[in-house]
mmCIF file of the N, C-alpha and C atoms, coordinates in Angstrom:
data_MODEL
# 
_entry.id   MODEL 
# 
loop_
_atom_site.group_PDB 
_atom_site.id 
_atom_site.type_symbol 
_atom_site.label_atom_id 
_atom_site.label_alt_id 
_atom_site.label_comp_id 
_atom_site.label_asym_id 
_atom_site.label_entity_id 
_atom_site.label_seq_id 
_atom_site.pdbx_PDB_ins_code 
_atom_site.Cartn_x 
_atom_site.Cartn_y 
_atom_site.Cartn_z 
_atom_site.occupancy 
_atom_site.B_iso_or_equiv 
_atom_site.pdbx_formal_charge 
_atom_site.auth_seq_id 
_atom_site.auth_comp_id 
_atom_site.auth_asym_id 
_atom_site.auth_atom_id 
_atom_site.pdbx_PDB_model_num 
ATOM 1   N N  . UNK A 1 1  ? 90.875  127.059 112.312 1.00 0.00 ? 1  UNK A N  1 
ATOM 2   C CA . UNK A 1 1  ? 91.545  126.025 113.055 1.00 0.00 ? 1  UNK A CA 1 
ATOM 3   C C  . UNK A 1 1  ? 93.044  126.043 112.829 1.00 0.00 ? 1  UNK A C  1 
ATOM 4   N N  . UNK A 1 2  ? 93.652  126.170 111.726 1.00 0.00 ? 2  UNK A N  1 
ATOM 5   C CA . UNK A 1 2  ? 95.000  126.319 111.035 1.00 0.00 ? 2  UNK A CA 1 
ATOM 6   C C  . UNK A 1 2  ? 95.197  125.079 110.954 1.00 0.00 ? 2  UNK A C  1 
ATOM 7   N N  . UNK A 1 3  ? 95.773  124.936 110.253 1.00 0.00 ? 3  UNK A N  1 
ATOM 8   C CA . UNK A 1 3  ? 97.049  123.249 109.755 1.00 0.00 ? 3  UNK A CA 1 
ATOM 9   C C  . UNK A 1 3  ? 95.860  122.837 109.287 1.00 0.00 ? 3  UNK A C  1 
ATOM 10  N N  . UNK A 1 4  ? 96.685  121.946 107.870 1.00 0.00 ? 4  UNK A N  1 
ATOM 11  C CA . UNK A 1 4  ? 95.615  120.996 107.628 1.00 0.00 ? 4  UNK A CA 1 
ATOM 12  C C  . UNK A 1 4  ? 95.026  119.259 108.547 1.00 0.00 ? 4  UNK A C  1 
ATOM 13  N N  . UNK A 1 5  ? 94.088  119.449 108.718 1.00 0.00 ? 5  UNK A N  1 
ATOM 14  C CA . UNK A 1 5  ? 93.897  118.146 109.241 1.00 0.00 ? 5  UNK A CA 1 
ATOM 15  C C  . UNK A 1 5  ? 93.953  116.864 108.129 1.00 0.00 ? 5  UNK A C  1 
ATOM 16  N N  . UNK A 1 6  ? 94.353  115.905 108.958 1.00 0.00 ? 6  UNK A N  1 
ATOM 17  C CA . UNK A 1 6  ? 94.266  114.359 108.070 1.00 0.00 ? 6  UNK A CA 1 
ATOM 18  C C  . UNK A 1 6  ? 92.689  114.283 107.882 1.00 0.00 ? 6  UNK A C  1 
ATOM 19  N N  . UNK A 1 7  ? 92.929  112.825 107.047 1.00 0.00 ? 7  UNK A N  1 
ATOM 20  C CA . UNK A 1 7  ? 91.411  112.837 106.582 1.00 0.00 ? 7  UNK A CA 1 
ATOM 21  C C  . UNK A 1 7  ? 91.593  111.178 107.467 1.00 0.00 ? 7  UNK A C  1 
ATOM 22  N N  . UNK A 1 8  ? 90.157  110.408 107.905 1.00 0.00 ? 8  UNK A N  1 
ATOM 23  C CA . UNK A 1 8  ? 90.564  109.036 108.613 1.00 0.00 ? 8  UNK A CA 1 
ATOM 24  C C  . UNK A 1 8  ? 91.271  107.944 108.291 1.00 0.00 ? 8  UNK A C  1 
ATOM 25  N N  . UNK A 1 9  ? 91.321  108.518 106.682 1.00 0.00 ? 9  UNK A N  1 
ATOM 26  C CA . UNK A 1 9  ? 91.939  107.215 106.257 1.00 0.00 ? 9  UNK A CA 1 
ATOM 27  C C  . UNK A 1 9  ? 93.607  106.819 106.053 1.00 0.00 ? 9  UNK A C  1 
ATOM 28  N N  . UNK A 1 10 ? 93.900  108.198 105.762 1.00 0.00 ? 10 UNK A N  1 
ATOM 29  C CA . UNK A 1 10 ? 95.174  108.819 106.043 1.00 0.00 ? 10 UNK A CA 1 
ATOM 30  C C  . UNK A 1 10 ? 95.942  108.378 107.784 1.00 0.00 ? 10 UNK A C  1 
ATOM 31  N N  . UNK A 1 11 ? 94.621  108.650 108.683 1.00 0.00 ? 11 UNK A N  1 
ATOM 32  C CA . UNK A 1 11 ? 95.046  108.243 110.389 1.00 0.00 ? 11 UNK A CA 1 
ATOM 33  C C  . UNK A 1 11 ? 95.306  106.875 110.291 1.00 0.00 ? 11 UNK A C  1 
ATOM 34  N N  . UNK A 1 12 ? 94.539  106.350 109.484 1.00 0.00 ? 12 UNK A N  1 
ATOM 35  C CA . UNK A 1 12 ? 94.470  104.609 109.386 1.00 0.00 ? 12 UNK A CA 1 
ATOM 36  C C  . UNK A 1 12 ? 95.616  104.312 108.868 1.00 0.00 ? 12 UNK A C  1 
ATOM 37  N N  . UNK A 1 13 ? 96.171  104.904 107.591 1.00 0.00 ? 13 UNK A N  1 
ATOM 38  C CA . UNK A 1 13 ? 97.561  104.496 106.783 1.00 0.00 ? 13 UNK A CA 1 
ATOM 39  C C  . UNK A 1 13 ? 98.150  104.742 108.238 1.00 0.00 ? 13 UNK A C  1 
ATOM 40  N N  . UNK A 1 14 ? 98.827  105.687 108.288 1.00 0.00 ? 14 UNK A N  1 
ATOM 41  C CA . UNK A 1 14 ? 99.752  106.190 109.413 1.00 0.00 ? 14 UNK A CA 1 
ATOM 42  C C  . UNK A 1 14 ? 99.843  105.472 110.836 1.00 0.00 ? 14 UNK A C  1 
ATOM 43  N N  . UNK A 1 15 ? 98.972  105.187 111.109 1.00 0.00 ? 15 UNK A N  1 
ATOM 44  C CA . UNK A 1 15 ? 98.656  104.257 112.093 1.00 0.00 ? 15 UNK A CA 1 
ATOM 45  C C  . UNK A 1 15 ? 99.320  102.619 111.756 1.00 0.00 ? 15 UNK A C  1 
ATOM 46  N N  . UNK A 1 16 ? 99.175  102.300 110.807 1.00 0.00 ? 16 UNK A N  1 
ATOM 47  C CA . UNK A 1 16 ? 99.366  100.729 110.339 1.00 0.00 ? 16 UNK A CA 1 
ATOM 48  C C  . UNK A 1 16 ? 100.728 101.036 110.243 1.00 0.00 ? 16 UNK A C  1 
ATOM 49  N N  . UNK A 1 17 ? 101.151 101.838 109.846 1.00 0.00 ? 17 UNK A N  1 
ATOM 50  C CA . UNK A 1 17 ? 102.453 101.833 109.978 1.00 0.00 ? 17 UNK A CA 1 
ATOM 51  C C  . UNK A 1 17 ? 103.120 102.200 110.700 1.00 0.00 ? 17 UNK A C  1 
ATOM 52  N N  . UNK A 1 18 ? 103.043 102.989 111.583 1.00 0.00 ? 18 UNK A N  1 
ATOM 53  C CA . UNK A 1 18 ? 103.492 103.157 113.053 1.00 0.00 ? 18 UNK A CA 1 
ATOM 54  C C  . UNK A 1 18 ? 103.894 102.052 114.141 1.00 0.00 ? 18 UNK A C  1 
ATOM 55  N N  . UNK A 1 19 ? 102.571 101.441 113.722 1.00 0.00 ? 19 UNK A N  1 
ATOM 56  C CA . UNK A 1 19 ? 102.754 100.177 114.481 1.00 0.00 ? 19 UNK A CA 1 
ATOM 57  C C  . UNK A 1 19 ? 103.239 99.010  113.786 1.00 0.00 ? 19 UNK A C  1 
ATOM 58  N N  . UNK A 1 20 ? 103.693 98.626  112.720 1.00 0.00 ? 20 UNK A N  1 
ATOM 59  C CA . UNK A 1 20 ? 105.016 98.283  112.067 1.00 0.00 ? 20 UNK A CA 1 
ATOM 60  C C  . UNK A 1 20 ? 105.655 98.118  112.648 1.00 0.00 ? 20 UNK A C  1 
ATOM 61  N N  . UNK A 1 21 ? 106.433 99.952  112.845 1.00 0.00 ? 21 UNK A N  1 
ATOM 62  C CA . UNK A 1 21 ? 107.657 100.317 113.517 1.00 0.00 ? 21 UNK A CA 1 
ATOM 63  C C  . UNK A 1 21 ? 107.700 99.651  115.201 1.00 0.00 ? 21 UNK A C  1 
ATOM 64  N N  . UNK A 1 22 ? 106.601 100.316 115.422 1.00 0.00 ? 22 UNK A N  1 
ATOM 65  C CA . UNK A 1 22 ? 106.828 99.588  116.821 1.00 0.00 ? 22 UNK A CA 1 
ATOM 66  C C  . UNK A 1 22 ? 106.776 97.938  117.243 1.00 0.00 ? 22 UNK A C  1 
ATOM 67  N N  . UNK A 1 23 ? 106.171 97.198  116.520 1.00 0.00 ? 23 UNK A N  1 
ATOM 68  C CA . UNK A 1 23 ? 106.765 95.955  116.729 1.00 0.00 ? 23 UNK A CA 1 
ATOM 69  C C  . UNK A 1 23 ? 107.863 95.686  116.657 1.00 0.00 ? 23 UNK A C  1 
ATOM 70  N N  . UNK A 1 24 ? 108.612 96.424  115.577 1.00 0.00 ? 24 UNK A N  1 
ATOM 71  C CA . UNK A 1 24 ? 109.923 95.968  114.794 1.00 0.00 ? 24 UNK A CA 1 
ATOM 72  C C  . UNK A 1 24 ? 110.916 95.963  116.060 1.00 0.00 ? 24 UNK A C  1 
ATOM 73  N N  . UNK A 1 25 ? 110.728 97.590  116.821 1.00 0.00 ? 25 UNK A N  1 
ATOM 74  C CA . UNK A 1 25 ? 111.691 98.397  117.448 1.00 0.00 ? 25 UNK A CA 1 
ATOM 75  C C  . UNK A 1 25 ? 111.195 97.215  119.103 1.00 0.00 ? 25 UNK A C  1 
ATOM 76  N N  . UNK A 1 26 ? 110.473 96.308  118.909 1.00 0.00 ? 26 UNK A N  1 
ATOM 77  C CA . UNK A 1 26 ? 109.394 95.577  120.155 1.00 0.00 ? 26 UNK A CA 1 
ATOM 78  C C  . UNK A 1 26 ? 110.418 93.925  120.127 1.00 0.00 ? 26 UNK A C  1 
ATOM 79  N N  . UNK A 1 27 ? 110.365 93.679  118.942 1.00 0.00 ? 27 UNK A N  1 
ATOM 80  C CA . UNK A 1 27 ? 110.947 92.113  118.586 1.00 0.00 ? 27 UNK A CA 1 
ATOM 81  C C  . UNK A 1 27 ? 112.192 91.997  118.519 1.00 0.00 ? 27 UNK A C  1 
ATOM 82  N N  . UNK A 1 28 ? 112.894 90.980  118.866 1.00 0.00 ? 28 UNK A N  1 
ATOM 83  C CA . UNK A 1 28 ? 114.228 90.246  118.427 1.00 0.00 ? 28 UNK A CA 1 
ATOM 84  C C  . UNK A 1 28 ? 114.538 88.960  117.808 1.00 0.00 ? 28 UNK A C  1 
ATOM 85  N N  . UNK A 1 29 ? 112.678 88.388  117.268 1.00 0.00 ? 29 UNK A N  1 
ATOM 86  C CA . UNK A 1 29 ? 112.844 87.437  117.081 1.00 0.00 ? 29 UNK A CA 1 
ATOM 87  C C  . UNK A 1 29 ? 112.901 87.281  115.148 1.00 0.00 ? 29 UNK A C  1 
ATOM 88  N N  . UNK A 1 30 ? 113.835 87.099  114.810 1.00 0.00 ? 30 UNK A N  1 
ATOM 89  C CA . UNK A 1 30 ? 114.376 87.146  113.659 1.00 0.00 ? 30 UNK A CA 1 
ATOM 90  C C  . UNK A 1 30 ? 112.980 86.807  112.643 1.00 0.00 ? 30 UNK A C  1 
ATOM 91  N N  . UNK A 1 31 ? 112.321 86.116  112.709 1.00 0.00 ? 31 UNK A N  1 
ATOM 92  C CA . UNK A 1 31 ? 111.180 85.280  111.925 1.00 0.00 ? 31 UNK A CA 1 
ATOM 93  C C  . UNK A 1 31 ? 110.173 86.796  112.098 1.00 0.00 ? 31 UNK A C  1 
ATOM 94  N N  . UNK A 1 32 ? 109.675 87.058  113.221 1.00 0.00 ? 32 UNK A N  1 
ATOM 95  C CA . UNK A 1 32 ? 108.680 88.837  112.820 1.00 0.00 ? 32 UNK A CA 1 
ATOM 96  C C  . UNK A 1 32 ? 109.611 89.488  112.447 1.00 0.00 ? 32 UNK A C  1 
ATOM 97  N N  . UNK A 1 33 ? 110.741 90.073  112.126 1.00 0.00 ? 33 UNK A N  1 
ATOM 98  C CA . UNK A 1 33 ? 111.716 90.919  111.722 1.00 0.00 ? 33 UNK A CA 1 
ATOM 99  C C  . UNK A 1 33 ? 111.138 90.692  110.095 1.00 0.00 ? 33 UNK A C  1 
ATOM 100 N N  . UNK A 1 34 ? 112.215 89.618  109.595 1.00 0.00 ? 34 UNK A N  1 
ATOM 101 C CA . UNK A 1 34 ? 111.550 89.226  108.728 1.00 0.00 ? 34 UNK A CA 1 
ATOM 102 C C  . UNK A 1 34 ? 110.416 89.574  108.090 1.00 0.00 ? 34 UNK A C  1 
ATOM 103 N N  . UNK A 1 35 ? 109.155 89.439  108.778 1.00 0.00 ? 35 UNK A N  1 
ATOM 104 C CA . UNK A 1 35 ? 107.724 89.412  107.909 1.00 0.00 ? 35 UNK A CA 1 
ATOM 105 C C  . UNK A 1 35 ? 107.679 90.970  107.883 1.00 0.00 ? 35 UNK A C  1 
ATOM 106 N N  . UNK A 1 36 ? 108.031 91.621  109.261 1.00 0.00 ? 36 UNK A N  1 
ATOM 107 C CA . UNK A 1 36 ? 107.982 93.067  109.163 1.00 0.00 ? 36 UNK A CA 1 
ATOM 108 C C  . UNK A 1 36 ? 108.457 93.897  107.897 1.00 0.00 ? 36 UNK A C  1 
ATOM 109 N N  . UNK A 1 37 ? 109.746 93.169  107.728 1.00 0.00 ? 37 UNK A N  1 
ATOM 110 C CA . UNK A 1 37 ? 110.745 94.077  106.453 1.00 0.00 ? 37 UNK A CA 1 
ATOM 111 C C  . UNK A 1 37 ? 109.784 93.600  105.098 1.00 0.00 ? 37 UNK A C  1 
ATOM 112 N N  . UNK A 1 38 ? 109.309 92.241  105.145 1.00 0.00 ? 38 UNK A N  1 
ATOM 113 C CA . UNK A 1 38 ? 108.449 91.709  103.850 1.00 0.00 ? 38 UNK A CA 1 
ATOM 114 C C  . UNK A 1 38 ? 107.148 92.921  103.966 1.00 0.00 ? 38 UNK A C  1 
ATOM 115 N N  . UNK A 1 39 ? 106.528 93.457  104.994 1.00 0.00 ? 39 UNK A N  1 
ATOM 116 C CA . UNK A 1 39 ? 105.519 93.941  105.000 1.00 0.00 ? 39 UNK A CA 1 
ATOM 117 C C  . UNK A 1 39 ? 106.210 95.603  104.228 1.00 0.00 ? 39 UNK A C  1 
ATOM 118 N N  . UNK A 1 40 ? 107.078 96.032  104.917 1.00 0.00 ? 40 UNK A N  1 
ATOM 119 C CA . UNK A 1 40 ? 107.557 97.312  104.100 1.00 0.00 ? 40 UNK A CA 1 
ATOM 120 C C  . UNK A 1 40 ? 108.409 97.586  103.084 1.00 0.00 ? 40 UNK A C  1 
ATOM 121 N N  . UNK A 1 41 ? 108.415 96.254  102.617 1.00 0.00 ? 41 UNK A N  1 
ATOM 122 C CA . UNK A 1 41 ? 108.746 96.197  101.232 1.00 0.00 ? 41 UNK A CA 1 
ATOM 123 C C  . UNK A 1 41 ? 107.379 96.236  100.117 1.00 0.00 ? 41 UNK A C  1 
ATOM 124 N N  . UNK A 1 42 ? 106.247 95.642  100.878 1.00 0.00 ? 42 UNK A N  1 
ATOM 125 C CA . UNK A 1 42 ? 105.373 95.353  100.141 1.00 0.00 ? 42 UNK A CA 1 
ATOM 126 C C  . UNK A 1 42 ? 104.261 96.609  99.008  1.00 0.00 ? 42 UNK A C  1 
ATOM 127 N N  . UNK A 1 43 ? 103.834 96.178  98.510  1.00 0.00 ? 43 UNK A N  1 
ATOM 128 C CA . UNK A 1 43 ? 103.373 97.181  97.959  1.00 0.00 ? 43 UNK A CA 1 
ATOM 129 C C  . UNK A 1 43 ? 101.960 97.718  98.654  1.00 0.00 ? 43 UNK A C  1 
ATOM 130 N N  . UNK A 1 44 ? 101.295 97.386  99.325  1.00 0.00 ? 44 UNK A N  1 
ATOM 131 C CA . UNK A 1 44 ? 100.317 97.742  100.440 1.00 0.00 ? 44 UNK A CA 1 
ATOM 132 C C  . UNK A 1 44 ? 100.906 99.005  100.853 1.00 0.00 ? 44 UNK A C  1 
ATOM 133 N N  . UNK A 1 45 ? 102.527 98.412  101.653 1.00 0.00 ? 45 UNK A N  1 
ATOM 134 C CA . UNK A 1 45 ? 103.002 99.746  102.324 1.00 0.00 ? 45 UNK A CA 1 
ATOM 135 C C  . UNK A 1 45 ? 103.050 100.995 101.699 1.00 0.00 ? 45 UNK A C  1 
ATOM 136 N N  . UNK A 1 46 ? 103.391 100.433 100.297 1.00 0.00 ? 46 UNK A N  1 
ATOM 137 C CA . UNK A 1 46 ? 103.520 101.978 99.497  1.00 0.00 ? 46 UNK A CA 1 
ATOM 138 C C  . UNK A 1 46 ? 102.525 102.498 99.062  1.00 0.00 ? 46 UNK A C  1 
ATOM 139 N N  . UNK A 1 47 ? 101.024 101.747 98.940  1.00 0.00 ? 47 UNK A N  1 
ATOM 140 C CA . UNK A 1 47 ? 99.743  102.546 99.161  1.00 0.00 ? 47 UNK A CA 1 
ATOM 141 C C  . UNK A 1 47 ? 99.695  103.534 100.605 1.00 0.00 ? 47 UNK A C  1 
ATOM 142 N N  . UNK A 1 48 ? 100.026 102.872 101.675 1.00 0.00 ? 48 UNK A N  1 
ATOM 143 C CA . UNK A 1 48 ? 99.925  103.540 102.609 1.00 0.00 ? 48 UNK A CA 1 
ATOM 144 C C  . UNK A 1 48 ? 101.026 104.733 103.072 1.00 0.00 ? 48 UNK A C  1 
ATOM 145 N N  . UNK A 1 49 ? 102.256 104.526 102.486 1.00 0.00 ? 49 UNK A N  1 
ATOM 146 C CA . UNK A 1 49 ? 102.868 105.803 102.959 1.00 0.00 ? 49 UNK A CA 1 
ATOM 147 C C  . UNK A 1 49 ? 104.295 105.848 101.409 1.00 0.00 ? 49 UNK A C  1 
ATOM 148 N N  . UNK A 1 50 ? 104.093 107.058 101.799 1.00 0.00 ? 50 UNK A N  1 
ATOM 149 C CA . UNK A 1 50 ? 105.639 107.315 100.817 1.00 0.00 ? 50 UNK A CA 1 
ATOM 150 C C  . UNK A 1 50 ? 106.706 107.240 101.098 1.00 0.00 ? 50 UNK A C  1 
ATOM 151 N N  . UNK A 1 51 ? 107.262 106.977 102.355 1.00 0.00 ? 51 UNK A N  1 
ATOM 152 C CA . UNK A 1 51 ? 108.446 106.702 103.237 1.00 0.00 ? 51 UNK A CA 1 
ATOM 153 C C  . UNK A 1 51 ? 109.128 105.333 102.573 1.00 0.00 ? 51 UNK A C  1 
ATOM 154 N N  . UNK A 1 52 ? 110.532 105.959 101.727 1.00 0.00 ? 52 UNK A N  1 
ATOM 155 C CA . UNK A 1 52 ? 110.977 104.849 101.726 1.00 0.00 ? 52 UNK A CA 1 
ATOM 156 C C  . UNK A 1 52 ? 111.669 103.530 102.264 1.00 0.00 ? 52 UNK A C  1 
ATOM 157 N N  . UNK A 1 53 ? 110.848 102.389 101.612 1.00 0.00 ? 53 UNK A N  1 
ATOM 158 C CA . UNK A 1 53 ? 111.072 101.310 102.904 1.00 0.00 ? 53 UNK A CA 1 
ATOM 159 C C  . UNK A 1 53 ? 112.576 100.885 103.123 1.00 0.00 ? 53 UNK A C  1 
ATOM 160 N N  . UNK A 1 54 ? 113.306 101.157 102.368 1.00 0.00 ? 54 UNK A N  1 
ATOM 161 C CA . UNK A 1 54 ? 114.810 100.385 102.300 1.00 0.00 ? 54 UNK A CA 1 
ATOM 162 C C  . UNK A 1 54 ? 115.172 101.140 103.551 1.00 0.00 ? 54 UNK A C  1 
ATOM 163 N N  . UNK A 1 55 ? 115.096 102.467 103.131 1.00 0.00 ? 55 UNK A N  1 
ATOM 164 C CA . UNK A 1 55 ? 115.920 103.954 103.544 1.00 0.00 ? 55 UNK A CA 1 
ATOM 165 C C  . UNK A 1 55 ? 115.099 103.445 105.442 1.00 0.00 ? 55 UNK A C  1 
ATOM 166 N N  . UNK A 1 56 ? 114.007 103.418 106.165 1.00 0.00 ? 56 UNK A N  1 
ATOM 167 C CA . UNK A 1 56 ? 113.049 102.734 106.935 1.00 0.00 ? 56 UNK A CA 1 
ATOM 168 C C  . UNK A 1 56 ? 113.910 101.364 107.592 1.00 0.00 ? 56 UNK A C  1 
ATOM 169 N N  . UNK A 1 57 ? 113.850 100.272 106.409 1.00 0.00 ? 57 UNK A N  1 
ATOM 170 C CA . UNK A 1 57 ? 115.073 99.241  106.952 1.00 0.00 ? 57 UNK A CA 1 
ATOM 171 C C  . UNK A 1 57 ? 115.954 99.403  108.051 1.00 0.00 ? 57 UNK A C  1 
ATOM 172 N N  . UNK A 1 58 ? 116.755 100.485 106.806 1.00 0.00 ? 58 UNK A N  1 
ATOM 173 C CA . UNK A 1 58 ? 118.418 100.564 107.287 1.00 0.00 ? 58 UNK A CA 1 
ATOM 174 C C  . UNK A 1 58 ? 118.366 101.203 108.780 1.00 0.00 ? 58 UNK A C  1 
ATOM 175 N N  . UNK A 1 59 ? 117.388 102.153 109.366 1.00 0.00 ? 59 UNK A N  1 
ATOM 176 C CA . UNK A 1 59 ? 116.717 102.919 110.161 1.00 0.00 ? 59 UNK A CA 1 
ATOM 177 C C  . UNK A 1 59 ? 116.932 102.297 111.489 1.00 0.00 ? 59 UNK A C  1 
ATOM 178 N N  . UNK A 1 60 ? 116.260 101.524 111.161 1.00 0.00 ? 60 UNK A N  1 
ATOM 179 C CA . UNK A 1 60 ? 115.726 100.542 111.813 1.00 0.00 ? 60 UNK A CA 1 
ATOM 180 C C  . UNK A 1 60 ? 116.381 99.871  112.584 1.00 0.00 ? 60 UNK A C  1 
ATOM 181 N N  . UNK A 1 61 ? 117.343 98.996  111.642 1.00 0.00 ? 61 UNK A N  1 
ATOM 182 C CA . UNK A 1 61 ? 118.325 97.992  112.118 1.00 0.00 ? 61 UNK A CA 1 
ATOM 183 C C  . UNK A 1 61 ? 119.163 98.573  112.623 1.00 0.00 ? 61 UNK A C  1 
ATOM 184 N N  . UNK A 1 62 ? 119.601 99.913  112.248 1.00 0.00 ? 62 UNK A N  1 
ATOM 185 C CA . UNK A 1 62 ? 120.890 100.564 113.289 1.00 0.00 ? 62 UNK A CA 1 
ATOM 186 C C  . UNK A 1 62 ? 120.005 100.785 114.523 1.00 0.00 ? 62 UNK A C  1 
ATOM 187 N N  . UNK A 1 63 ? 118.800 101.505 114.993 1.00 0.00 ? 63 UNK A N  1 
ATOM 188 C CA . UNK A 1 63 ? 118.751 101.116 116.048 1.00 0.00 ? 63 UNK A CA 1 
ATOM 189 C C  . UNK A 1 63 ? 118.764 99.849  116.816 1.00 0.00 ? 63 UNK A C  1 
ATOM 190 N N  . UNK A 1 64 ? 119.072 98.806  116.312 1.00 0.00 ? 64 UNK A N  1 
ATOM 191 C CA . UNK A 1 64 ? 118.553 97.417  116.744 1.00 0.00 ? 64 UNK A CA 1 
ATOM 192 C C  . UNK A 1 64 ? 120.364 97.041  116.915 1.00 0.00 ? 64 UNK A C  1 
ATOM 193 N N  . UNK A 1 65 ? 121.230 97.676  115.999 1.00 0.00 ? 65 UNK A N  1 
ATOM 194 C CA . UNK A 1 65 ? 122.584 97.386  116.283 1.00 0.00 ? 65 UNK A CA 1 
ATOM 195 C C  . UNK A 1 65 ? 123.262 98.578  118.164 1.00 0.00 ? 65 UNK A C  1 
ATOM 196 N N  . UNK A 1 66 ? 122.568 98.939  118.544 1.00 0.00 ? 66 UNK A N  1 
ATOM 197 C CA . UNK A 1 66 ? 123.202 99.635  119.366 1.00 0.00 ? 66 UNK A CA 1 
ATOM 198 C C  . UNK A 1 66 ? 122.662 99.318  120.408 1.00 0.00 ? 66 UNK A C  1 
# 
């Protein structure tokens, strides 16, 4: 087949956090912003991915500044 495949649970991390992002990059309303950045700060997130959340933040908000 080549490449390694994910395993489901891995699709599941990746997934939860994807869609994170896409609310984030979805909302303007300061209060989900908020819970969003609380969610990838949280330590859940860092079960689910190694992406750091600050570095993710800052990401983030510059797209939201332009």
């Amino acid at each position: 087949m080549g490449g390694e495949t994910l395993n489901p649970y891995e699709n599941l991390a990746n997934a939860i956090v994807l869609q994170a992002v896409k609310d984030y990059r979805l909302t303007d309303d300061e209060a989900e912003l908020a819970e969003i950045e609380r969610f990838f700060r949280s330590d859940w997130f860092g079960v689910l991915t190694d992406v750091d959340p600050e570095y993710l933040i800052r990401r983030l908000r510059k797209e939201k500044d332009k």
